[in-house]
C-alpha positions in Angstrom: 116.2 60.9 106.0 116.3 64.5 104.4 114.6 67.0 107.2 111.3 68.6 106.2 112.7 71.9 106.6 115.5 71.0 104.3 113.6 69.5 101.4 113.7 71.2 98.3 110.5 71.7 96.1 110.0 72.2 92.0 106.6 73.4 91.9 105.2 72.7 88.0 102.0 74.4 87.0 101.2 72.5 83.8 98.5 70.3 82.7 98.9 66.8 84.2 98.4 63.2 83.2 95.9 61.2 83.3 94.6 64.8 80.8 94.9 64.2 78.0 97.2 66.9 76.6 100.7 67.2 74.7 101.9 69.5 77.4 100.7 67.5 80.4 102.8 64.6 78.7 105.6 66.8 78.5 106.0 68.1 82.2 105.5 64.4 83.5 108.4 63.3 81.0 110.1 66.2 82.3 109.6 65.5 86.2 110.0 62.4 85.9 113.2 62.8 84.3 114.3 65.1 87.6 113.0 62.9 90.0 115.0 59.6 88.4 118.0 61.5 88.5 117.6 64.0 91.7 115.0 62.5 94.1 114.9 62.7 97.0 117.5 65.3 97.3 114.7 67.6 94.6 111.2 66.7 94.4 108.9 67.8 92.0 105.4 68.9 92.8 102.4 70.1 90.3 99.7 72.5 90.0 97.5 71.0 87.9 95.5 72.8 85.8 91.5 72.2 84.9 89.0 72.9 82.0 86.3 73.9 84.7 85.6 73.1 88.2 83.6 70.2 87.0 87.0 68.7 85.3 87.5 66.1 87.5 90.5 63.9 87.1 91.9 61.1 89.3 96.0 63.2 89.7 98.4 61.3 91.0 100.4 62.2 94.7 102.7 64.7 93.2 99.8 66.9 92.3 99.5 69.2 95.5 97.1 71.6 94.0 94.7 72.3 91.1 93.7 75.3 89.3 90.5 75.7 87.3 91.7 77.8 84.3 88.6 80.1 84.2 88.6 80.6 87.6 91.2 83.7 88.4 90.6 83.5 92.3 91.6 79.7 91.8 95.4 81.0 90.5 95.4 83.7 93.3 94.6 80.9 95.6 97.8 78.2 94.5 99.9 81.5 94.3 99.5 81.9 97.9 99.7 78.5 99.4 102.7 78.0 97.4 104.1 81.5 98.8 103.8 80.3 102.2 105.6 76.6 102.1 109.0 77.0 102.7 110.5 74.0 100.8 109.0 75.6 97.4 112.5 77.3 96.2 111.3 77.6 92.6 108.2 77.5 90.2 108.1 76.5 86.5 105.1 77.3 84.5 104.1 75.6 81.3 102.5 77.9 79.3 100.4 77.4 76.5 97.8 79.9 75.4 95.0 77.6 75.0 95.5 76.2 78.6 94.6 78.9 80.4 91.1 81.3 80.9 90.4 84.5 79.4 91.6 86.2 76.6 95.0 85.1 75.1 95.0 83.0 78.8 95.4 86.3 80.7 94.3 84.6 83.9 97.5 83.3 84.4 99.1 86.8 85.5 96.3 86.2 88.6 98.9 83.9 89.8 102.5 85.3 88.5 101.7 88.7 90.2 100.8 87.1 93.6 103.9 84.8 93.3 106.6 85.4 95.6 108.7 82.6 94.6 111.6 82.6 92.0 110.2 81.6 88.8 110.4 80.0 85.2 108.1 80.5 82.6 108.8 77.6 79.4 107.0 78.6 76.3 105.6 76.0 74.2 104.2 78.7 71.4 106.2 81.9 70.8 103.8 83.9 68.0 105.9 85.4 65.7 102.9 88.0 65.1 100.6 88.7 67.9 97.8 90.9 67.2 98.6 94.4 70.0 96.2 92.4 73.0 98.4 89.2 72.5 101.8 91.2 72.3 100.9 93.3 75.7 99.6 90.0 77.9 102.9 88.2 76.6 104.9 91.1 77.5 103.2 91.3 81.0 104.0 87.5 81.8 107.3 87.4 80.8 108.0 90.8 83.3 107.0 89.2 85.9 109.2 85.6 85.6 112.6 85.7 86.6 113.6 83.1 83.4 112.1 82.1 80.2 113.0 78.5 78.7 111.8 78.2 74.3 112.4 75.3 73.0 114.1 76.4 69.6 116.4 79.1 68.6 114.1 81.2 66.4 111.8 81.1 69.0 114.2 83.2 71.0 115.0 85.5 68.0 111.1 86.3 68.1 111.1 86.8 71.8 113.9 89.2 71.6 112.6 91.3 68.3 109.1 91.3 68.6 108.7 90.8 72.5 112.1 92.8 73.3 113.2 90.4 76.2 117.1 91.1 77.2 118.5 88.1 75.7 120.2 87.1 78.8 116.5 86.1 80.6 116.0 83.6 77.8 117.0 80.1 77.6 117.0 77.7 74.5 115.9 73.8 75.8 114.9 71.8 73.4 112.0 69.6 73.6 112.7 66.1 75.3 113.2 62.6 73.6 112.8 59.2 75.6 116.0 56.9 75.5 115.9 54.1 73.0 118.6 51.9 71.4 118.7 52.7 67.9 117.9 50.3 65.4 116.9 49.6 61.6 113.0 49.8 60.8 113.6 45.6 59.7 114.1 44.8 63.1 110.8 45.8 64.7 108.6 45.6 61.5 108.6 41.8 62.1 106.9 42.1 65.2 104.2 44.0 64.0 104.0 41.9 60.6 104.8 44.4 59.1 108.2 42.3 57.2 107.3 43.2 53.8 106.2 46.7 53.8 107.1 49.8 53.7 105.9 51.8 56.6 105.5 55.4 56.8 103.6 56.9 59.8 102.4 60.2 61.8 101.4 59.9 65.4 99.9 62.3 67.6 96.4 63.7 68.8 94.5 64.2 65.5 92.7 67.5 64.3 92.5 69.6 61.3 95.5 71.6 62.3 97.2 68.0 61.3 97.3 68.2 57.2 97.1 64.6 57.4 94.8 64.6 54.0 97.5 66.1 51.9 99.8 62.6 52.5 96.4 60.4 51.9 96.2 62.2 48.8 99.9 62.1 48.0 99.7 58.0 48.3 98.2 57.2 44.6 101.6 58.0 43.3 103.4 56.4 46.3 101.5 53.3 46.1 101.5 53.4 42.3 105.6 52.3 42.4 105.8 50.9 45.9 102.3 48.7 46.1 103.9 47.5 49.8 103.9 51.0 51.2 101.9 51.1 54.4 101.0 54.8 55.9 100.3 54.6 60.3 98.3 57.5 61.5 98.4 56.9 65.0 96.5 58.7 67.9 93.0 59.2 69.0 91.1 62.7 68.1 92.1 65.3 70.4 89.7 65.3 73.4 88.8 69.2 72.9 88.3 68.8 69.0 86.1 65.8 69.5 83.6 67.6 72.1 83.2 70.2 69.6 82.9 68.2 66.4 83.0 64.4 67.3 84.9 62.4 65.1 84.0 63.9 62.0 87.5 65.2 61.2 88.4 61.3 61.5 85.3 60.1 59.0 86.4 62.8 56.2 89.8 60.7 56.4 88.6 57.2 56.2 86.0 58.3 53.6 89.3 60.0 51.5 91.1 56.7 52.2 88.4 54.4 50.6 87.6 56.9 47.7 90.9 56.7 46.8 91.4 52.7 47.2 93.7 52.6 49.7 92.2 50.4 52.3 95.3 48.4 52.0 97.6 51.1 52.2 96.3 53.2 55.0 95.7 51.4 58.9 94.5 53.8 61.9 95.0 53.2 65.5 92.4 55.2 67.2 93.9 55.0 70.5 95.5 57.3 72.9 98.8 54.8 73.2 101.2 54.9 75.9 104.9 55.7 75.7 106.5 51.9 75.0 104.0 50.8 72.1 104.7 54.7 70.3 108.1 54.1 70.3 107.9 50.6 69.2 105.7 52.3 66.4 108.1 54.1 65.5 111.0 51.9 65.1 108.9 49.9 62.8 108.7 53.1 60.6 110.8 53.7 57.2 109.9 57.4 56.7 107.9 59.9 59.8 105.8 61.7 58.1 105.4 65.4 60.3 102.4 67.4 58.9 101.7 70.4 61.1 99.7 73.2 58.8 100.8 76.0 60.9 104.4 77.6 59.8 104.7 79.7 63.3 104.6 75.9 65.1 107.8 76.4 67.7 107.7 72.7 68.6 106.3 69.5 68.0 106.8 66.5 70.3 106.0 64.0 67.7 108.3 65.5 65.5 111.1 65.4 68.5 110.2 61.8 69.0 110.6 60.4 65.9 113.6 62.1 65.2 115.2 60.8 68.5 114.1 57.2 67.5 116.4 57.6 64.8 113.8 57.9 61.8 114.4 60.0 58.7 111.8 63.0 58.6 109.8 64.2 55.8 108.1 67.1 57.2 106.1 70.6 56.4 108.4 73.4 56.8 107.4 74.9 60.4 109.4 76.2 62.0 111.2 73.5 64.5 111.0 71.7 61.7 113.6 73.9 59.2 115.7 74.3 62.5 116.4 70.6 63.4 115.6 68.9 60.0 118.4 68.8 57.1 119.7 66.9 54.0 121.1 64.4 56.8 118.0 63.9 58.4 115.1 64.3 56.6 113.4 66.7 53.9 111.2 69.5 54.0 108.3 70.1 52.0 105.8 72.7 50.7 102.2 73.0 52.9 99.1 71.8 51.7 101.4 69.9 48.7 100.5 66.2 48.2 102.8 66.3 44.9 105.6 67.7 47.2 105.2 64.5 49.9 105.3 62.3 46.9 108.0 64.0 45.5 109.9 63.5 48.3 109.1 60.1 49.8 109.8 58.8 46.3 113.1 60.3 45.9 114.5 58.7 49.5 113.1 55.2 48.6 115.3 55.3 45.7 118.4 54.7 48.0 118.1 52.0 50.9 121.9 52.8 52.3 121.1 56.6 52.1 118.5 56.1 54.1 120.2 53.5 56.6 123.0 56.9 56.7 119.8 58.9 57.7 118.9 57.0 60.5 122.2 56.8 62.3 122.4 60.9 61.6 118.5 61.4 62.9 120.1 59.5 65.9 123.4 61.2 66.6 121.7 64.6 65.8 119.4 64.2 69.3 121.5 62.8 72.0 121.3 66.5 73.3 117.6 66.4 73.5 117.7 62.8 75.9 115.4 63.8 79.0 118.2 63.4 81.0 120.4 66.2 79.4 117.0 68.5 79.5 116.2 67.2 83.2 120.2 68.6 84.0 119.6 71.8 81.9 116.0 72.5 83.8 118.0 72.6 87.0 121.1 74.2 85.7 118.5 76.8 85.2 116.7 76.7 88.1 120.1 77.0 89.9 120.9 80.1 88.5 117.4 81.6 90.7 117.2 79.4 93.4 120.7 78.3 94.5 119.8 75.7 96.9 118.7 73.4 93.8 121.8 72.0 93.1 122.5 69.7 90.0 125.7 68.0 92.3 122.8 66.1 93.8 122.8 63.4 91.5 121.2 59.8 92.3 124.3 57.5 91.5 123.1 55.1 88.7 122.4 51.3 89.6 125.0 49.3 88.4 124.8 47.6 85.6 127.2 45.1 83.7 125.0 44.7 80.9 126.8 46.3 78.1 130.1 45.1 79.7 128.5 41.1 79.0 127.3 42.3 75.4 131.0 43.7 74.8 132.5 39.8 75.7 132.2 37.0 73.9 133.8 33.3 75.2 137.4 34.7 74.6 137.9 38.3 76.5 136.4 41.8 75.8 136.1 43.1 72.3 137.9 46.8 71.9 135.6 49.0 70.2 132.2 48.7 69.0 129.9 50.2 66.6 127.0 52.2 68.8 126.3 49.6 71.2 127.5 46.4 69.7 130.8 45.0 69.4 133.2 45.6 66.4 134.8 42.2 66.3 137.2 43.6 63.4 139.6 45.2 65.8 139.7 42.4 68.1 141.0 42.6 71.7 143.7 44.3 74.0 145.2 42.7 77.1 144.6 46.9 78.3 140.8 46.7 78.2 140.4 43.3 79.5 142.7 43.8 82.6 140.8 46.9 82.8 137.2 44.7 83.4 138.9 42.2 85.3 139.7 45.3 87.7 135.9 46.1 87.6 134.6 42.8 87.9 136.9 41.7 90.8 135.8 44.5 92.6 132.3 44.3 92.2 132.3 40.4 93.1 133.8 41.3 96.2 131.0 43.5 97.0 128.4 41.4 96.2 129.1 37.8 95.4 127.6 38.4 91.8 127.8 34.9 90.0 127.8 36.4 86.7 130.5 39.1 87.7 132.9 35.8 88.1 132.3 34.2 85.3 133.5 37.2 83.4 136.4 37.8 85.5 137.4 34.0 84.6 137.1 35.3 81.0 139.2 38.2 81.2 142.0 36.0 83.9 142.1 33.6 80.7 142.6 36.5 78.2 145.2 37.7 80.6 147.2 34.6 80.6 146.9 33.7 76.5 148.4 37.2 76.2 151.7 36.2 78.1 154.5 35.5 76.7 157.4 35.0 78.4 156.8 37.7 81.4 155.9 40.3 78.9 151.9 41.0 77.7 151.6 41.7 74.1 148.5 44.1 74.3 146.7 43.6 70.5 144.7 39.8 70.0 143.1 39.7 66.3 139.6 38.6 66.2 141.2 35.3 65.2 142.8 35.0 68.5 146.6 35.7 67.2 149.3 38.3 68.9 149.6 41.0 66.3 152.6 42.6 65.9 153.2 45.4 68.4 155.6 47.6 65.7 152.4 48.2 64.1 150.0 49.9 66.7 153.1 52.2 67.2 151.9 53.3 71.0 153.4 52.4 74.5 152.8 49.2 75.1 154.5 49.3 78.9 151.0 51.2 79.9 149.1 48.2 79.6 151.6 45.6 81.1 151.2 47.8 84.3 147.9 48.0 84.3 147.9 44.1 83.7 150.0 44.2 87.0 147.1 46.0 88.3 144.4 43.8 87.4 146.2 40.8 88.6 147.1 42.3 92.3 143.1 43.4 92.2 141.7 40.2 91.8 144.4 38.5 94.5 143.8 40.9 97.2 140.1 39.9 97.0 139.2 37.4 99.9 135.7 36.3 98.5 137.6 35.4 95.0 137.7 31.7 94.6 141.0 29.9 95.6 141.3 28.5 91.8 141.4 32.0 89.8 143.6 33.4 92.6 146.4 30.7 92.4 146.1 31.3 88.5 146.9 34.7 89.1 149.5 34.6 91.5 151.5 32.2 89.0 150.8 34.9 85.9 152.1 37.8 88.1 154.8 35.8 89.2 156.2 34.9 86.1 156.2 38.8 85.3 157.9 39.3 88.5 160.4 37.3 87.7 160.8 38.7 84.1 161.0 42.5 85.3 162.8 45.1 84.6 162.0 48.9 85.6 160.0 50.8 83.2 160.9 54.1 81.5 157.3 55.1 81.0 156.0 57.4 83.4 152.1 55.7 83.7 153.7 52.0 83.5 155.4 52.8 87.0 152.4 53.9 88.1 150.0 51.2 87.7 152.6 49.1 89.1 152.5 51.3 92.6 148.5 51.2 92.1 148.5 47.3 91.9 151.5 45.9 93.7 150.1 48.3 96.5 147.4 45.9 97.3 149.6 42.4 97.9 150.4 41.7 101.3 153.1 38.7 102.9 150.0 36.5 102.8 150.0 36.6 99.0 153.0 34.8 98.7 154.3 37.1 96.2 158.1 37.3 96.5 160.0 40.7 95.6 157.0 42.7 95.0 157.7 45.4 97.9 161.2 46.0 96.0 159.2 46.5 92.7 157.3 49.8 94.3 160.2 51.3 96.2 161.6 51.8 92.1 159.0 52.8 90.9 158.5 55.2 93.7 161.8 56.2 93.3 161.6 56.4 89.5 158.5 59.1 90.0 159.8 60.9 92.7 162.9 61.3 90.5 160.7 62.6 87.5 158.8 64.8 89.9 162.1 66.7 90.8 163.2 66.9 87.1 160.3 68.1 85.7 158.4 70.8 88.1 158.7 74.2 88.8 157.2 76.6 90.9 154.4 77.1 87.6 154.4 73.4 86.8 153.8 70.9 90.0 153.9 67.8 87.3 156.1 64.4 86.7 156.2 65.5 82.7 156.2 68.5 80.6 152.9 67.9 79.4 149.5 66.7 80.7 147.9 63.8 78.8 145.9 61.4 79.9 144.5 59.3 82.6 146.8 61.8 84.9 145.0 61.4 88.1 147.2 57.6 88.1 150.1 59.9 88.9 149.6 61.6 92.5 147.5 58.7 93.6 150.6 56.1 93.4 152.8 58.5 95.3 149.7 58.7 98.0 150.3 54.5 97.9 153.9 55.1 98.1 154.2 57.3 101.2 151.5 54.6 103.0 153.8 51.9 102.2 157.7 54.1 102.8 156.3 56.6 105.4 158.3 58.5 103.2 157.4 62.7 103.4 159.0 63.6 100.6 156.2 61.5 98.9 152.5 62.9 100.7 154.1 66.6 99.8 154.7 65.3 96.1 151.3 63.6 95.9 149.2 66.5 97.3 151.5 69.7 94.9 151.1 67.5 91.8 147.2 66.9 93.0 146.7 70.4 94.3 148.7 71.4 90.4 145.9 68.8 88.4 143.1 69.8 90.1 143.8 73.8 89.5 143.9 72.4 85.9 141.0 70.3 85.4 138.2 72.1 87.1 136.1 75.2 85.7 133.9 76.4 89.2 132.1 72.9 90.0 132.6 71.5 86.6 135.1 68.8 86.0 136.8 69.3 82.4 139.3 66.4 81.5 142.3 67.3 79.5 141.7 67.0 75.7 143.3 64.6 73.7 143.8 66.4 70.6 147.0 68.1 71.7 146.9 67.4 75.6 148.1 70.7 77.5 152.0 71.2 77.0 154.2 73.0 79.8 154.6 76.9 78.9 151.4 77.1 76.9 148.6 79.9 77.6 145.5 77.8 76.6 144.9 74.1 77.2 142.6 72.1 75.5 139.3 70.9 76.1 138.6 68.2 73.8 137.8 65.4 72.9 137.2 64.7 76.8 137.8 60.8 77.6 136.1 58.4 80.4 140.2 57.2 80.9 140.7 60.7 82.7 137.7 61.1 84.6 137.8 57.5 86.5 141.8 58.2 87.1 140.8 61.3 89.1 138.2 59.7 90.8 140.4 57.3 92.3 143.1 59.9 92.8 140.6 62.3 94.9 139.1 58.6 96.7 142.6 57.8 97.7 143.6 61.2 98.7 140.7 61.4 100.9 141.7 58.0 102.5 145.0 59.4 103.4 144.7 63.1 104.3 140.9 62.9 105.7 140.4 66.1 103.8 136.8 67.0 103.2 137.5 68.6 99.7 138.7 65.6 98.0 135.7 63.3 98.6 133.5 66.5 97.6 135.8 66.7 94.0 135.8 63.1 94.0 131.5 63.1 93.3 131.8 66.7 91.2 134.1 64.2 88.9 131.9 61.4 88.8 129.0 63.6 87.7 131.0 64.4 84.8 129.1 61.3 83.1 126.1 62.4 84.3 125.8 65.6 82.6 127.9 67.7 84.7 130.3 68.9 82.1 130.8 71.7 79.6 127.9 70.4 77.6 125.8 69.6 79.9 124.9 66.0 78.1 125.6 62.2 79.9 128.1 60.5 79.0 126.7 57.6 80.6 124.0 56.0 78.9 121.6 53.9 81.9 119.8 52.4 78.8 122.5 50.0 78.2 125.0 50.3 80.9 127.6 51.4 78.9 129.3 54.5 78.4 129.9 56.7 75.2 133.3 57.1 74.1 134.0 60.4 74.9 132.9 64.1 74.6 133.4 66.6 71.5 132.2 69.8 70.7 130.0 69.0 69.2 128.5 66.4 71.8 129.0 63.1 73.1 130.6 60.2 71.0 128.0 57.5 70.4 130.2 54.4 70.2 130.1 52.6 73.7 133.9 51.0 73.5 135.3 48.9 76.0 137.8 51.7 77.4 135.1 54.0 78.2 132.3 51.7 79.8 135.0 50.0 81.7 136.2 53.2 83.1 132.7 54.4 84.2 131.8 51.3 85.6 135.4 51.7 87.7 134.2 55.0 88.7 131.1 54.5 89.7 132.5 51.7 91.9 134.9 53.9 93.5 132.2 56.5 94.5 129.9 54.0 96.0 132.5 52.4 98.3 133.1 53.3 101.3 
């Protein structure tokens, strides 16, 4: 139970669900997003702000206080209460001109200059040029935050030129997208009945600012080659436009629709819809039609939505629109241009795999904008101004063996996949599937999962097909046949230890099932008797990792002799290679390294040896002074690993392999030395597939259990492989154990 004292607070002055308003729905998506991932540890609280003090709304329990916008005593009032509660550390405003009184909203300095709090200020609308009244409120506001968050990159540009802010107070997060698996428009069109058409579509509130008469009028020629296209303009008339003018914006549409005969072409849903049924909307849709009339436009959440979706764009050329849309993704087009939507609706329509190749690059193109990644970024932020919000506070995912199940078929565990299915044409490795037998022996243990047995019966099966003699051949075509190891060209000792791993795992287990155990005590005996020592480093060590677990009871014969040479064999390599500089078994650091110092922790429990701790903790001490930037755990890259003697090391591509390898090193460490620091790195590792990395994205994606393949440059790698989701789902095993 977290203290009252020692609760944190994110206060939020926003607009607030259930108003009806684009940036109410983006600080709930937003503070939602922080309290899935940081709650309790960080709760978010609003100020919610009215159109009068007749606006009464019905706010939910997060809502602590409410502001009528007109009302300048009102902001002094929240100012001050929120001044004196101690848990508030930091405030984020959401600021949009048209939500708050007086002229260009200048009641909202009523409450920054009474604010005693640290503060954020996230502009939705940067005005590129603000008349002088405008230009001096702006200026005033932004004095008196402490941060400023845009949502685009030329939105800072104008900040800093026309607004001259120091470039260091402003902060580029883009707009946030809601996770969803990505799939072809065919798939979801069938639910709607939609099979046979061709769907184009716009959501969003509707008003005149929309443009959404320059598409109706750009149909004719559409229509005229396509007779199956069908154009979605989804949303109910903004709640401010229709006080002030009804529905007549809404008429002049329908009336536009039937002049031009397209009754069959054209379908509104006049409906304010909720999250699930837009998205569903918009996987049904071919082409997203974006039609803002305003060029200066700095976001548009529709816009980020349908992007996200995975949905090629044709849009008007504002200006988040010629930042994230390109040849890839979409196509811009002229305002106010029906013959340029033609144009270019036509001209994508022409090519069907094209526009498949769209889709998967709308998709990859977004992962950065997940509400997760901007949830982390928010309190990266907030951190940096209040540093008792801390984004080590992570909620630790529910564990989910979904993708793993989707990954398996009857024989083992497919290797790679393509996004989130399996890629049966590279077939299996005895690597992977020892791997998720590791998992799913571990996880049955803790909770007598049914389903987690099955699978490790699975993978036990794999095991044992893949034995052949006491040797493992690692590659299994999809057609079930040993390839021939010559022609994967890699070390192939790597995964018989790890099988050795896999195997120990699931015998050490008590609540494992007497059948699978005796199965496979007689596979590791067989490789028992077969052995002979390894020359590869890692080999030796999953042996120590696995063999570590057997005890007399096990019935396994010769298995302590196994360990004391492969202890041996690393101390040995320990001596060769290391040097005052270097604390390491090889000249280089590759991958999964933290394998290393955690079996010579397992080798001094089992020799009482010294000589073995001080090896364990130098070479951990030497891979921890390599591996972490301040709190930030950076894996070494794989493109050319990090080479004794060389200045630089590198940074990518990051892989899951190496981050669940030093999880277990720092849990094992902690075990044996009782050293508060290693179970602290152990979580600040973890949260590397959480977003706590150099990018600041998840690796881990909750939507599907799985776990992308690794991190580039350039962001995460969207195929969910077997290597990588096994190794989260290890890790995140390891840190919730005791």
């Amino acid at each position: 139970m977290i203290k009252h004292s020692d609760q944190t607070w994110v206060v939020y002055l926003s607009t607030f669900p259930p108003r009806e308003c684009g940036i109410a729905t983006f600080t709930q998506d937003l503070t939602n997003a922080i309290d899935n991932t940081f709650y309790p540890r960080i709760k978010s609280k609003i100020i919610a702000m009215n159109t009068s003090e007749s606006d009464f709304q019905v706010y939910p329990s997060k809502v602590i206080f409410e502001i009528n916008q007109n009302d300048e005593a009102s902001y002094q009032s929240a100012a001050q209460k929120i001044n004196a509660l101690n848990q508030v550390r930091c405030v984020n405003i959401q600021h949009e001109y048209g939500i708050h009184g007086g002229l260009w909203g200048v009641n909202i300095m009523a409450f920054l200059k009474e604010l005693k709090k640290p503060s954020v200020l996230t502009m939705h609308t940067v005005p590129p040029s603000p008349d002088p009244e405008m230009l001096e409120i702006t200026k005033d506001m932004l004095r008196l935050v402490n941060k400023v968050v845009v949502l685009t990159k030329l939105a800072k540009e104008i900040l800093i030129e026309k607004y001259l802010v120091d470039p260091d107070k402003i902060n580029v997060i883009p707009h946030g997208i809601h996770p969803v698996l990505f799939t072809l428009p065919q798939q979801t069109k069938v639910k709607f009945g939609y099979k046979n058409k061709i769907v184009l579509s716009t959501f969003g509130l509707l008003s005149r600012n929309k443009g959404i008469e320059y598409v109706i009028k750009a149909l004719p020629r559409i229509v005229k080659k396509h007779p199956n296209i069908l154009y979605l303009i989804i949303g109910q008339t903004h709640p401010v436009v229709r006080r002030k003018e009804g529905e007549s914006y809404r008429e002049e549409l329908l009336e536009l629709v039937k002049n031009l005969k397209l009754t069959n072409n054209v379908k509104f849903f006049d409906r304010y819809l909720p999250l699930n049924e837009i998205i569903k909307f918009l996987q049904a849709t071919d082409i997203y039609i974006s039609t803002s009339l305003d060029p200066n436009q700095t976001v548009s959440g529709t816009l980020s939505y349908a992007l996200g979706t995975g949905r090629c764009i044709v849009s008007t050329a504002f200006s988040q629109a010629k930042e994230i849309i390109n040849d890839d993704t979409g196509r811009l087009v002229d305002f106010r241009n029906p013959d340029a939507y033609a144009d270019a609706v036509l001209k994508l329509l022409e090519n069907k795999n094209q526009l498949e190749e769209m889709y998967f690059c709308a998709y990859a193109s977004t992962r950065n904008m997940l509400w997760s990644n901007v949830a982390i970024s928010y309190i990266n932020l907030f951190n940096s101004i209040a540093p008792q919000i801390s984004v080590e506070d992570h909620n630790l995912p529910t564990f989910n063996l979904d993708h793993l199940r989707r990954m398996t078929d009857s024989y083992g565990l497919f290797q790679f996949a393509k996004l989130t299915n399996p890629d049966p044409q590279y077939g299996y490795t005895v690597d992977d599937n020892a791997r998720a037998l590791i998992v799913v022996s571990k996880y049955f243990q803790e909770t007598n999962n049914k389903p987690a047995l099955t699978l490790a019966n699975t993978y036990l099966n794999f095991i044992e097909q893949c034995q052949v003699g006491s040797h493992f051949y690692n590659y299994i075509s999809y057609q079930q046949e040993l390839e021939n190891e010559a022609n994967h060209n890699v070390d192939l000792s790597d995964s018989n230890g790890r099988t050795v791993w896999a195997l120990s795992e699931l015998i050490s287990k008590p609540k494992i099932p007497k059948k699978l155990k005796q199965k496979a005590i007689k596979t590791l005996q067989k490789w028992i008797d077969g052995y002979h020592q390894y020359d590869f480093p890692r080999a030796n060590a999953f042996i120590i990792k696995g063999l570590s677990l057997l005890k007399p009871r096990h019935q396994i014969s010769c298995y302590k002799d196994i360990i004391k040479k492969s202890s041996e064999y690393l101390f040995s390599l320990y001596k060769k290679n290391s040097d005052t500089d270097w604390q390491w078994f090889e000249n280089s650091l590759t991958y999964a390294n933290g394998i290393f110092p955690e079996a010579m922790f397992l080798s001094y429990l089992i020799n009482k040896d010294p000589q073995y701790l001080k090896v364990a903790e130098s070479s951990l001490e030497f891979l921890i002074n390599n591996s972490f930037q301040g709190p930030i755990y950076v894996p070494i890259g794989q493109k050319t690993w990090f080479q004794k003697g060389d200045q630089n090391r590198q940074h990518y591509d990051q892989q899951p392999e190496d981050v669940v390898a030093m999880v277990q090193a720092l849990k094992t460490a902690y075990k044996v030395t009782k050293k508060r620091k290693y179970k602290n790195l152990m979580f600040k590792t973890f949260y590397w597939f959480l977003g706590n990395n150099l990018l600041g994205e998840q690796v881990y994606d909750k939507t599907t259990g799985g776990s992308f393949d690794g991190l580039t440059p350039t962001g995460v790698n969207l195929h969910q492989g077997a290597e990588s989701t096994v190794s989260y789902l290890l890790a995140r095993l390891v840190v919730g154990s005791k």
